[in-house]
N, C-alpha and C positions, 0 to 999 in steps of 0.2 A: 492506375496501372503503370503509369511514367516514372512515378517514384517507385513504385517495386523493382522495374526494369533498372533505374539506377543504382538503387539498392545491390542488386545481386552483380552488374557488373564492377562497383566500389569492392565486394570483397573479394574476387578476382583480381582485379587491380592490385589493392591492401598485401593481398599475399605475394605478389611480386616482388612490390616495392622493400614489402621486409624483408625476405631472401637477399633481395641488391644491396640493402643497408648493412646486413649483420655484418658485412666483411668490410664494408665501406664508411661508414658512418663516421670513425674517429678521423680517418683521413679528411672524408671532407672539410670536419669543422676544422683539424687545424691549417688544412691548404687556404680556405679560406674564410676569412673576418669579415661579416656586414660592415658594411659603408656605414664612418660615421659624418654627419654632415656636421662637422664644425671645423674650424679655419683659426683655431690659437683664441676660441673666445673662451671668456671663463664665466660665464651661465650656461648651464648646460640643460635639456628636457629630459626628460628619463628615458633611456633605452632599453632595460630590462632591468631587474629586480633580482636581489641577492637573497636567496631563497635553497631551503635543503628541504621541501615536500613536495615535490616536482607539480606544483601546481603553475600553469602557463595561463596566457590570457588572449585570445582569438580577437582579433580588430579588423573593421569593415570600415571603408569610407564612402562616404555616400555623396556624391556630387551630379552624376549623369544617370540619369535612364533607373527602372526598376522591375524591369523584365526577368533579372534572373534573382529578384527578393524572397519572392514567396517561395522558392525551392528552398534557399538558403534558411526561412524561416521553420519550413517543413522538418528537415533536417535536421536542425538546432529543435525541435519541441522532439524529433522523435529520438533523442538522442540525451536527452533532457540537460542541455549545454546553453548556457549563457553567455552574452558573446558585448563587447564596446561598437557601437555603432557611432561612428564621429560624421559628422552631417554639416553638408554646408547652408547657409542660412536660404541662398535660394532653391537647393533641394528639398528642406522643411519647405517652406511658401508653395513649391509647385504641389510634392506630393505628402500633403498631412495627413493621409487617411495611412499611407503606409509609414509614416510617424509615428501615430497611432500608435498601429497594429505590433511594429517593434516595441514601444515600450512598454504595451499592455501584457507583453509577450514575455515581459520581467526584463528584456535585457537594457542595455546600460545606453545610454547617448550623452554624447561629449560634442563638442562645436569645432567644423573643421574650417571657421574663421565667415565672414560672411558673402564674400563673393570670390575667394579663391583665388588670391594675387601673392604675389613673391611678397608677406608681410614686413620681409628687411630690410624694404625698401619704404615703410611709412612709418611716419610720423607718433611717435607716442599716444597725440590726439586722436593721428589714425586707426592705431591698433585699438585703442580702449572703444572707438566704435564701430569697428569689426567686432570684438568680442562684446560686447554690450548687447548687441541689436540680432546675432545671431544665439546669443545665449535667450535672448528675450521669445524670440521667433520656436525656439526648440521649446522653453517651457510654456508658452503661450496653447503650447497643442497638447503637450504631454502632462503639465502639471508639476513637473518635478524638476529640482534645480539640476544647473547642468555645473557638473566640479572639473571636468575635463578638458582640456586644448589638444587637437592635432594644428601644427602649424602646415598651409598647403606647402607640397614640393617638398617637406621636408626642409624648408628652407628658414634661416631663424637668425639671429643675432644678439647679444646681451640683450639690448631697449626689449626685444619682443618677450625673452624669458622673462624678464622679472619684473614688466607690466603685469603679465598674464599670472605670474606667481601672486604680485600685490593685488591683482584683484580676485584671488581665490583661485584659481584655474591653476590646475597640475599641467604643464606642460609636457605633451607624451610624441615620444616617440615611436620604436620598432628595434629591435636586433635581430628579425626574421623577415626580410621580405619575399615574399610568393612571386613577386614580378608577373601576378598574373595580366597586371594589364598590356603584357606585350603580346596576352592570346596564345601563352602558352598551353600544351594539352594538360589533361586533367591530371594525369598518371605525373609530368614533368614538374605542374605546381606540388601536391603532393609530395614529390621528393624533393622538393627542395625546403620547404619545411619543414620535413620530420627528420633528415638529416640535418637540419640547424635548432632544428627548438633542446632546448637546455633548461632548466629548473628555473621560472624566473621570467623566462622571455615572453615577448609581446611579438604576437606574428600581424605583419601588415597583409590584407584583403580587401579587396573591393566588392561592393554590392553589385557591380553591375558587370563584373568581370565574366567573359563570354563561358570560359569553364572553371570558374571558382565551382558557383553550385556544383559540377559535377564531380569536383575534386575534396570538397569536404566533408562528406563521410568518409572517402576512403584517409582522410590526414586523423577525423575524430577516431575512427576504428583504429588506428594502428597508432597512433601516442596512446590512445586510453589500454592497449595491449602492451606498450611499453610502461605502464605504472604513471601517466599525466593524467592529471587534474584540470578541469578546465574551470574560471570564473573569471568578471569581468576584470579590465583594467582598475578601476577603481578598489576593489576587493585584493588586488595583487600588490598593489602600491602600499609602503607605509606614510602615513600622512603628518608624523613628527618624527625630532630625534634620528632625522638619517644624513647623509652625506651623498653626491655624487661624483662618481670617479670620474678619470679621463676620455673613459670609453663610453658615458652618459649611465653606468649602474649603478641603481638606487643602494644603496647599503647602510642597512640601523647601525647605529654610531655606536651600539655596547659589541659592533663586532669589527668596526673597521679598525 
């Protein structure tokens, strides 16, 4: 009965939020450009994806607590959307049953380093075992390899991209942040992603964000009414033959 109740206040909400946007939308994106976190280096992770079939990529980090999971799983099966789940190694170790339960659940997991320190600040040795031990810890539960990096903080430097590059790992970013973890309402995250997602983008989420669950049917309902496509980060990314710009977007090299 929780989920119905949410359900029907999301499409209430959904219709607001499109009314506000039809006359706002362009304005916002160009008043404002996601923060890129880089500082004149030239490795850069990907921030979104050069892409003309409006298919976007939904991303969850998993670090603390998982009290608002199983809604967000809820959600995503009734909605039938697959989503990148980036998990830190000691959030895999505490809670593997909802490790599990996301990957059985078809969606994607990626490693969001293994204990969640500003990685630009270690050692090469240090980085290959942060990604090592927490790649090992994700497929030890799920079975399946992990191709994916979020760097924590956002924070990263050449050594970090193109260790994580030479050992296989796509380094990933966002050019949609929700900022839900400042606890904003559900209605506030909601527009702040549907006024920034664009053909290509990777929206940043958190698993345990206090109104994420409540805020993502109402963002699923009203991009999928605006013509988006959702699949994971991995599914969005190309994996050869591309370039990245200054702004960290992937782009196939027969177009750059």
């Amino acid at each position: 009965m929780r989920f119905i109740t949410i359900r029907l206040k999301s499409v209430a909400l959904a219709g607001a939020i499109v009314c506000a946007l039809g006359a706002g939308m362009a304005a916002a994106n160009a008043a404002e450009a996601e923060s890129v976190y880089w500082s004149g280096a030239r490795s850069l992770p990907i921030y979104s994806v050069e892409r003309d079939d409006n298919r976007v990529a939904l991303s969850f980090d998993c670090a603390w607590g998982v009290e608002h999971t199983d809604s967000l799983l809820s959600t995503l099966e009734a909605e039938n959307v697959r989503v990148t789940f980036f998990t830190v190694q000691f959030w895999a170790e505490k809670y593997p049953e909802y490790l599990k339960k996301i990957a059985d659940a078809g969606h994607e997991i990626g490693t969001h380093s293994a204990t969640h320190s500003y990685m630009s600040r270690l050692s090469e040795t240090e980085i290959k075992k942060e990604l090592e031990t927490s790649c090992a810890a994700i497929e030890k539960v799920t079975g399946k390899d992990v191709e994916l990096f979020r760097p924590p903080y956002g924070d990263y430097d050449d050594l970090l991209i193109d260790t994580s590059n030479a050992m296989g790992l796509y380094p990933i970013q966002w050019d949609v942040d929700s900022l839900d973890w400042k606890d904003l309402s559900a209605s506030d995250i909601a527009a702040r992603i549907v006024s920034r997602v664009k053909s290509g983008s990777i929206v940043l989420m958190h698993n345990n964000g206090l109104h994420t669950a409540e805020a993502l049917p109402i963002v699923i309902d009203t991009l999928k009414a605006n013509g988006f496509e959702f699949v994971p980060v991995g599914e969005l990314i190309y994996r050869e033959n591309y370039t990245i710009d200054a702004s960290g977007r992937q782009i196939p090299k027969n177009s750059a």
